[in-house]
N, C-alpha and C positions, 0 to 999 in steps of 0.2 A: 504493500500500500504506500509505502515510503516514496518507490521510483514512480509510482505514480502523481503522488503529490508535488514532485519534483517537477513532472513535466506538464503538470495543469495549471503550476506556479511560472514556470515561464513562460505560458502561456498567457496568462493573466497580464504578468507585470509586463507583455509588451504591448497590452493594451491599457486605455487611461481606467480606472476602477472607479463603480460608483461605490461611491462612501457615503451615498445620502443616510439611507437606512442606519448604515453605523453612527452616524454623526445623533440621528433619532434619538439610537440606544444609550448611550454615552455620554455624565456630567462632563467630561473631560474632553481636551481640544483634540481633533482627529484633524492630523494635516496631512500633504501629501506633498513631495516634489514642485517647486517652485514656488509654495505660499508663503506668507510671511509667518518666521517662525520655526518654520520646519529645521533648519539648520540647526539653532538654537536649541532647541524641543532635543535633538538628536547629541547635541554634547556635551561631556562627561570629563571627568579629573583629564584619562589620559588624552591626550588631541593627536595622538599618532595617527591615528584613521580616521576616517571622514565617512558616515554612513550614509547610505542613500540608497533607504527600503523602499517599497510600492509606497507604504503609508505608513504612518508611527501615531500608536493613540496615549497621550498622555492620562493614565489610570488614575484617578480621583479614590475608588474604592473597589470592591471585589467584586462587584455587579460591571464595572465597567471593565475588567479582565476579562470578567463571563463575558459579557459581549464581545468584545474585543479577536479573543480565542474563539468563539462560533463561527465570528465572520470571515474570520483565518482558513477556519476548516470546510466552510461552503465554498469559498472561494479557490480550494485547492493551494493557498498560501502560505507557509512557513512562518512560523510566529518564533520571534527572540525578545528578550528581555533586557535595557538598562534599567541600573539603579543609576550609582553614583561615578561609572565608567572608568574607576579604577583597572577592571580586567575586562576593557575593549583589547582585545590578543589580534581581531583583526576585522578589516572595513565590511560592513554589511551592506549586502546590493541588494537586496531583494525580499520580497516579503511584506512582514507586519511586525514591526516592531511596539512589543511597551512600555512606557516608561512608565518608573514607579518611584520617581522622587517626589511627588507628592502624598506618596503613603508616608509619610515621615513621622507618627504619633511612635510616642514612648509612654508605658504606664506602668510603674513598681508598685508591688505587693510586697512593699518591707517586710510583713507578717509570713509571707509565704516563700520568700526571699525570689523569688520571680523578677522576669521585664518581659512584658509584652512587647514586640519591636516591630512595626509597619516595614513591608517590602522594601520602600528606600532609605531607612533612615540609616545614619553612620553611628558608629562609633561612640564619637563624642559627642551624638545626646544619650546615648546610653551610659555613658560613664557618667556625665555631668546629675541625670537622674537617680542612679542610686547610690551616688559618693554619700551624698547628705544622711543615710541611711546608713551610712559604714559599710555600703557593700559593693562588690565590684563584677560587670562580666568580666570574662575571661577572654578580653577583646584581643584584636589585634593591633599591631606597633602603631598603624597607622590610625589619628584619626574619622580621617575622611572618606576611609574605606568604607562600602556599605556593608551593614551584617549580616545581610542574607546571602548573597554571593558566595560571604565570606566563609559563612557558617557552612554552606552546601558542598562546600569541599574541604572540608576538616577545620583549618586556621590553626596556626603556630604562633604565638605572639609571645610579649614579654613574660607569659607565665609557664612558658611550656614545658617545662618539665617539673612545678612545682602543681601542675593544676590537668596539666593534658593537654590534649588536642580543644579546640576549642565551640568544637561537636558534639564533642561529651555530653555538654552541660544543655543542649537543644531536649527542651520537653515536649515541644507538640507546635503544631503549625496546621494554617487553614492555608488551603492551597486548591488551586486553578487546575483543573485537570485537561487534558487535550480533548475532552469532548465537552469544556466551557462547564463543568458540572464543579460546586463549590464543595468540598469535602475537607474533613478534620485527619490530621495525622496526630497520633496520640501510643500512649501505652496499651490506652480500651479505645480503641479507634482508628484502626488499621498500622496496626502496630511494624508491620512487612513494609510500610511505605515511612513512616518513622524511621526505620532502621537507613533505607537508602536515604533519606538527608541527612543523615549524618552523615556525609561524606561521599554522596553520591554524586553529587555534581548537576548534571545535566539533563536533560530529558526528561526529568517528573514532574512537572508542570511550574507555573508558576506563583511561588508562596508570596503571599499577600501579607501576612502577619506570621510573628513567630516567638514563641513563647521560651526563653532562658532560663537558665538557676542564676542566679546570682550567690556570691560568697561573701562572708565575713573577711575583711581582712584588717582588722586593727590599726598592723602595723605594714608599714613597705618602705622600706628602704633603695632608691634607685637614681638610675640618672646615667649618665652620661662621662665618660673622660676620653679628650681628644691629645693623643702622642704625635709629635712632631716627626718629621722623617725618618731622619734617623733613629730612632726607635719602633719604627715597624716591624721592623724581622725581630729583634729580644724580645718586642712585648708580645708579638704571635707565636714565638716560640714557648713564651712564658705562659698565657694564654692555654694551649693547648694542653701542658702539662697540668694547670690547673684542674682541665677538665677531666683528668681519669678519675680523680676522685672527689669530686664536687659533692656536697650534700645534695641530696635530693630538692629541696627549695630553692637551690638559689639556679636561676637564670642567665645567661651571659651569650653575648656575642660580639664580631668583631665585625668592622668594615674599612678595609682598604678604599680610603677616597680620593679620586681625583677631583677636586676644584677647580670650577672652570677659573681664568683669570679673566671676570666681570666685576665694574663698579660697585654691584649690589655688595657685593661681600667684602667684609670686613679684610683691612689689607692683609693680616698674618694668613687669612684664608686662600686669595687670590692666587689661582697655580698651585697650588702646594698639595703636596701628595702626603695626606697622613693616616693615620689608624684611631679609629672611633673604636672606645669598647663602650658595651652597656651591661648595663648591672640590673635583675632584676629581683630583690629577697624578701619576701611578705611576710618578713619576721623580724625581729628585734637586730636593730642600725650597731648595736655594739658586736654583736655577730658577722654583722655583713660585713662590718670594714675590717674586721679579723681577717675575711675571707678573700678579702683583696686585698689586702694591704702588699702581700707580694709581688703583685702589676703594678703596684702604684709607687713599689720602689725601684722598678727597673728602669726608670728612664724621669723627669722632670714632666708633668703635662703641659699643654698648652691651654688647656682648660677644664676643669674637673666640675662637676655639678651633680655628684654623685652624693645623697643628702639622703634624711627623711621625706618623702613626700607623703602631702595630700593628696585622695583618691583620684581625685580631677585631676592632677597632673601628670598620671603616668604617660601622657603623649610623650612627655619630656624624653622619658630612654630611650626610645630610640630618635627624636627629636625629626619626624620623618617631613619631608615637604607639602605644605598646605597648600601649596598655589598649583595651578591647573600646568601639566607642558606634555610635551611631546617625549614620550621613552618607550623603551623596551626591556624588557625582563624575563630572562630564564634561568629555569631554576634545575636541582638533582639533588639527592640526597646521596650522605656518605656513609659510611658503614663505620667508619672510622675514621681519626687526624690524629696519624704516629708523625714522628718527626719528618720519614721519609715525604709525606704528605705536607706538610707544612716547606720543608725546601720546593718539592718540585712547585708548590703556588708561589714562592717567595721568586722562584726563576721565569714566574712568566707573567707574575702582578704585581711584583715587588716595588720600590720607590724609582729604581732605577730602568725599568724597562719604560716602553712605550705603547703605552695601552687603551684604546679607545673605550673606555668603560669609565663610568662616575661612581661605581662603584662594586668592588666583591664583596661578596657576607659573609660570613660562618656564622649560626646559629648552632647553639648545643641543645640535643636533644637527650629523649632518655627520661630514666624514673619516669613520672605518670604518663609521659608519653606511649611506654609501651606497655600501658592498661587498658585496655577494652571495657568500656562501660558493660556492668553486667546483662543487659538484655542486645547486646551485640552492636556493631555499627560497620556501615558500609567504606569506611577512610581507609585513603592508603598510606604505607610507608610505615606504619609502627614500630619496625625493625631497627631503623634506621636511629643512626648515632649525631648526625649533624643536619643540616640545610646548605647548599649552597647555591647564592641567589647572584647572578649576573644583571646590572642596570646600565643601562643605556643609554645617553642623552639625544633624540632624534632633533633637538630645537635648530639645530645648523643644519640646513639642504644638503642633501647627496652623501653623507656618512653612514647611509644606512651598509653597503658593503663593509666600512670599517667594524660597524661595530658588529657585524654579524662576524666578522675575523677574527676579531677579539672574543668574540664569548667561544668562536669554535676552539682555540687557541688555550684558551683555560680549562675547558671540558676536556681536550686532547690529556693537559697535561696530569688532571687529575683522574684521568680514563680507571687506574686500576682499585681505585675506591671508591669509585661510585655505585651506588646501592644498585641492584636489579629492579628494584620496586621503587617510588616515585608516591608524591602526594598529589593530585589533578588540580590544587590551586596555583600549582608552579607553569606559569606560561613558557609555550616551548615544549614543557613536559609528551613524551608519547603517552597517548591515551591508555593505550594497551598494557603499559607500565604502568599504571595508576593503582592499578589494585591486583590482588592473588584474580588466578582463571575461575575458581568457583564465587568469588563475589564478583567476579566479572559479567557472568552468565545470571547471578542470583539477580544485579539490577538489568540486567537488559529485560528479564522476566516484566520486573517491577513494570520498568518503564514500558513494554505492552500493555500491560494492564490499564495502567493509568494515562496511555494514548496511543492509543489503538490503530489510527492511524498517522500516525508518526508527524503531529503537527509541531509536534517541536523537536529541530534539528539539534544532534545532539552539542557537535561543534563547530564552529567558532561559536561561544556566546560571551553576552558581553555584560551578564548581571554583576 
């Protein structure tokens, strides 16, 4: 039914579509190629790609989804999904696009330690909503990120190994099915489709609201220290040794960055290739600076902000970019970072080579990462010991070859630690390495079920 909707959708989109009826159905603005707006309507964080569907219907509420998906699926037309366009991975031609930054409500159940979180909202109003309560999702670095995207394919953020994947904590979701029909995913409520958003990614329709745990956390200890050049190879070698034996709470990663030399930035930043680490320990500040205190004496910083914080401010660790631009991002997970692995990245991202990248990462994984919430979850990569995220700056025309040189160029060199399995929120990532072959086959089941004829493609999406 797939290759069929395939080819009544190019059929369509080379004809102009009436969108009267839909326009009917729908509180929200239904535009199409050429009106005012449509551009607008269609962009997101990332600006790398420029989308240009049959139509894009801006969702107001879950009735306007339901409509939106019916008239996708009479129409023979492929239905994708923005939030907040963090993971636009690539340009969409064709189809029906929705957008769901207008679902943006957030509502805490202090008592019940919950957040209810609408289809497009980010991050930071979920954080901002239950700091005041002492409690925090178990969001991601970023954030501007939206949480449903984020959620629907595991998410690794600053708690990841003191708290899990950040799927875990997903209780129940109302959600858009490919026959426009509105259903509950729950523990007592189709529990089989539950399981695929934790980590399923793609193709199970589109969630409209989505129900969290939130956590107590007291205390957190985090932030930031940025080591000048020369100190990138001691402190990532220091770094790494850290990690064989880290407590289970505390959190860390590192990032090799290129700063571009622009006026925005502060001089000491302009050009300078340094190493950002981030710290993240939801426990008591006299512990945590025990637990660095060894990074923090292998080299002088050039900025440290590694403090107590308030719940509101955990953007701060990883301090990640709030303004809208053009990049690219691929990722892999490692199995492990012995020192052999730390030289061969130091020889081909180190201070002194030349590398079209604004940024490598390491993230440490491990402890609750590789727990599996007791009623099972669809995420991949549990195995895995590290992240490594490759970022890309597209804002200058015609580097797109470079920097795909450079990310192949790093992936080559760290070729023999890289995991087999893979998490499907890392762009780049193969699909087919996203998860083991029998949860492979268990969500393609799902997703029959809950769209039967395949109106939602499963990739490029761009929630």
């Amino acid at each position: 039914m797939s290759a069929v909707l395939s080819t009544l959708g190019a059929m369509v989109d080379a004809a102009p579509l009436d969108v009267h009826a839909l326009r009917s159905a729908v509180s929200g603005p239904v535009l199409v190629p050429g009106e005012p707006s449509f551009a607008e309507e269609l962009e997101g964080f990332n600006r790398a790609h420029t989308h240009t569907p049959a139509v894009v219907v801006g969702a107001t509420d879950a009735a306007d989804v339901a409509a939106a998906v019916r008239f996708a699926r009479d129409a023979g037309l492929p239905v994708r999904v923005l939030a907040t366009g963090h993971g636009s991975h690539a340009a969409i031609g064709d189809g029906v696009v929705i957008t769901t930054g207008r679902l943006d409500s957030v509502s805490v159940d202090a008592d019940a330690r919950t957040a209810t979180v609408g289809g497009g909202a980010s991050w930071a109003s979920v954080v901002a909503a239950a700091a005041p309560h002492g409690l925090a999702p178990i969001a991601g670095s970023a954030p501007t990120v939206g949480v449903v995207g984020y959620l629907l394919g595991g998410g690794l953020g600053p708690f990841a190994r003191s708290h899990g994947f950040s799927s875990d904590f997903v209780r129940s979701a109302t959600v858009v099915t490919g026959t426009g029909d509105i259903v509950q995913a729950s523990a007592d409520a189709d529990a089989e489709l539950l399981w695929a958003l934790r980590g399923g990614k793609g193709g199970l329709g589109v969630v409209v609201s989505i129900t969290i745990d939130l956590v107590p956390m007291p205390e957190l200890y985090g932030g930031n220290i940025l080591f000048p050049t020369e100190a990138i190879a001691p402190v990532l070698r220091a770094w790494a040794a850290l990690t064989t034996d880290a407590p289970p709470e505390l959190s860390t990663s590192v990032a090799i960055v290129r700063f571009p030399p622009i006026e925005q930035l502060p001089p000491f930043l302009r050009g300078q290739t340094l190493l950002a680490l981030r710290v993240a320990y939801p426990a008591a500040a006299s512990e945590g600076e025990r637990l660095i205190a060894p990074l923090r004496a292998v080299a002088p910083a050039l900025a440290d902000t590694v403090r107590p914080l308030r719940l509101d401010e955990v953007a701060s660790i990883h301090n990640d970019p709030t303004d809208p631009g053009a990049s690219t991002t691929t990722g892999a997970m490692l199995d492990l970072l012995d020192a052999d692995a730390v030289e061969a990245l130091l020889d081909v991202a180190g201070p002194g080579e030349e590398l079209r990248l604004v940024a490598v990462e390491l993230r440490h994984l491990g402890a609750a990462t590789h727990e599996d919430v007791p009623a099972g979850s669809a995420v991949g990569g549990r195995g895995a010991g590290f992240t490594l995220a490759l970022i890309g700056s597209l804002m200058q025309p015609g580097v797109e070859g470079e920097v795909a040189a450079a990310t192949d160029a790093v992936l080559a060199a760290l070729a023999p630690w890289i995991s087999a399995e893979t998490t499907i929120n890392f762009a780049g990532a193969p699909v087919d390495a996203a998860w083991p072959a029998d949860v492979r086959t268990h969500l393609d089941a799902v997703r029959r079920r809950v769209d039967p004829d395949g109106v939602f493609p499963y990739w490029p999406a761009g929630a």
